[in-house]
N, C-alpha and C positions, 0 to 999 in steps of 0.2 A: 702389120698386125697379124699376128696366129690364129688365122680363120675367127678371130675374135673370142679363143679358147678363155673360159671364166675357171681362173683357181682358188682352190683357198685352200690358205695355211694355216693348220692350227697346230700352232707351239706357244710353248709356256715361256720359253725366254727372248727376253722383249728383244736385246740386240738380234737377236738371229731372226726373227718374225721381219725386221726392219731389212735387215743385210738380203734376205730373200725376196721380199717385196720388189725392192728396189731393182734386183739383178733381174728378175722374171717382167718386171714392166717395160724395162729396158730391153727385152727380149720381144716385146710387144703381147704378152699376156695381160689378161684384163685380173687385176689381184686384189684379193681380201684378206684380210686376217684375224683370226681368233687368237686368244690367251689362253683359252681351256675348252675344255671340248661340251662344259655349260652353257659357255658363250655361242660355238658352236652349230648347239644343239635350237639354239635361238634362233637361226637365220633359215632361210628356205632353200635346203641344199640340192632341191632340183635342177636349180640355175645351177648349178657347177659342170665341168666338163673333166675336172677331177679335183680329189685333196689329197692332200700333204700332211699324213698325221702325227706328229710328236707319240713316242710310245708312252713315255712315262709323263705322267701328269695329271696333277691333284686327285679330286676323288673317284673322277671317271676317265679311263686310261686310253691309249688311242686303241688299245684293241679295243676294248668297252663301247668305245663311239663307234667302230667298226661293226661289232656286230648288231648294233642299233640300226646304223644303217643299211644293211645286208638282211638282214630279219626282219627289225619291226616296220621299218620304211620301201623294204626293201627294193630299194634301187640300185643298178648294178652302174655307178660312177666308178671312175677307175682309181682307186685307192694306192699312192703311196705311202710305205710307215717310215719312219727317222729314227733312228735310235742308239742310244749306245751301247746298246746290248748287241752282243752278236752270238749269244748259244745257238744251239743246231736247234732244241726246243723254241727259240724265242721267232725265230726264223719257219719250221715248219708252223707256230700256231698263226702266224702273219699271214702266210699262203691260206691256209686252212680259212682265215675269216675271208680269203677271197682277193688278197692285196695283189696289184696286180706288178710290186717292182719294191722291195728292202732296200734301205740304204744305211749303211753304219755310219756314224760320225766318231771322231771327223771327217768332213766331207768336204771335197771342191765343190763350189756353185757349179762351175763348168760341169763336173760327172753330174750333180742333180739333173741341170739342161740338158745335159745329153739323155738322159734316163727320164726325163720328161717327154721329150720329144719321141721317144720309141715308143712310151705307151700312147701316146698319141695317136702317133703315125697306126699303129696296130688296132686300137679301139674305130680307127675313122676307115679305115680298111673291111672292118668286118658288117657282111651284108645286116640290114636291119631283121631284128627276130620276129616272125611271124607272131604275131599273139590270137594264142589259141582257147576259143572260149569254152570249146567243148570236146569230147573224145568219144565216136560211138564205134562199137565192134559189135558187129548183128546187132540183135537184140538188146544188147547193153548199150546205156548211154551216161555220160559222165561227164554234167552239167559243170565245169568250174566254175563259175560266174553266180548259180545260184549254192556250190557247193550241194549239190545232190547227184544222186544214185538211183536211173532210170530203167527197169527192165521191164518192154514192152511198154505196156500204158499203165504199170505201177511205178510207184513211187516209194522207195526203198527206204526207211529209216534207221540214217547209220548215227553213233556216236560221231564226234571230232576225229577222236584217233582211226575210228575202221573206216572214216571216209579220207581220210590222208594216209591210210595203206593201201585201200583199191586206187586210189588215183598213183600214188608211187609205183606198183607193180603194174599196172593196165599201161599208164606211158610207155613203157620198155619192157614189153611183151618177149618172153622169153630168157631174158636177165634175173639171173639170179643174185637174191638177194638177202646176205646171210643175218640172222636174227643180231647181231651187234650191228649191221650195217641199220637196221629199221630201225632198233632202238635209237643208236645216234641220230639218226632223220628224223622221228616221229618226237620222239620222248627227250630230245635235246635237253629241256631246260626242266627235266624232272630227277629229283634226288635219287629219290631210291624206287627202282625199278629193276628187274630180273629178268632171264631170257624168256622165263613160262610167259610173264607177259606176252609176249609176242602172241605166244602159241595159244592164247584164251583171249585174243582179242580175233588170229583168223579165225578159229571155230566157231565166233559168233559171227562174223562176216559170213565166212561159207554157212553157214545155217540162214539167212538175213537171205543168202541172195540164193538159196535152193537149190534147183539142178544146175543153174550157172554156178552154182562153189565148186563145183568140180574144175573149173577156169585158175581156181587158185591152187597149184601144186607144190609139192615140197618133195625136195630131193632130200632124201637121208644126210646129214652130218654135212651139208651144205646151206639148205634155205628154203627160203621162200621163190616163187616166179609166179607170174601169170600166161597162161596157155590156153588157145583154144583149140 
């Protein structure tokens, strides 16, 4: 048995869902399968130890299930995609959702095995992540767990957005971070948005947090950082 590794495959075409199962159980994986990533999205994919996503399929696509799982769930399972696309785009948005291994079809089972087993091998290698509840630098403190913003023995009241840009600059103190990089981080899944944004969401943070806004700096025609 593979340390009793639990997969699951979700593809839309039944022979292959079948011909996979069969070859990975055989391997002594414990295996599941979905038809669509509805189905899926039905099961408790905590228990996985990784999936196997079909790119294309019905109305929500393996990347679609991907960033479901990586955002709204977000759990960091180790994501294979399958597909028969092979652009350079189709390829970086895969990486991009976090996949941790592309495979184009057609495909040997054997190269899948082998490229299962690396990201295996690789995910069971890496030390476990410290989870961190909290972030204090002096006087500031930066509760994640209640999502607030502590300076001294007040209690800071930020929107959504200015509290997911002090906690994104405060982690990586000193890293610059340029106003397309925040909007992708912060404002991901909003239409229409502009750099000013950026810049009228710090001025009310640095205003909010007083003589600590001086902590939030900006390099000309580079970015954002936090410093103390």
């Amino acid at each position: 048995m593979k340390d009793n590794f639990r997969i699951l495959v979700v593809e839309d075409e039944e022979d292959l869902n079948e011909i996979l199962q069969f070859n990975l159980e055989s391997e002594g994986y414990l295996v599941d399968t979905s038809f669509s990533a509805e189905e899926a999205l039905k099961r408790d994919l905590t228990r996985y130890d990784l999936l196997i996503l079909d790119v294309m399929m019905g109305k929500i696509s393996g990347f679609s299930l991907a960033q479901r799982v990586r955002k709204e769930m977000r759990l960091d399972v180790p994501i294979i995609f399958l597909t028969a696309r092979d652009t350079e785009n189709d390829l970086l948005t895969g990486f991009n959702l976090g996949a941790d291994d592309y495979i184009t079809k057609p495909f040997s089972v054997r190269a899948l095995q082998a490229r299962i087993k690396a990201v295996l091998k690789r995910v069971r290698a890496m030390p476990a992540e410290e989870v961190v509840t909290s972030l204090n630098i002096g006087d500031i403190v930066i509760d994640f767990e209640s999502k607030r913003l502590i300076i001294g023995d007040k209690k800071i009241e930020l929107t959504r957005k200015e509290y997911e840009i002090i906690s994104l600059l405060a982690k990586s103190p000193g890293r610059i971070f340029s106003r397309e990089e925040i909007l992708r981080k912060i404002w991901e899944n909003d239409v229409i948005v502009i750099d000013r944004t950026v810049d009228v969401n710090m001025t009310r943070l640095r205003r909010k947090m007083e003589e600590f806004g001086s902590y939030i700096r900006n390099k000309p025609g580079f970015g954002y950082y936090f410093e103390i």
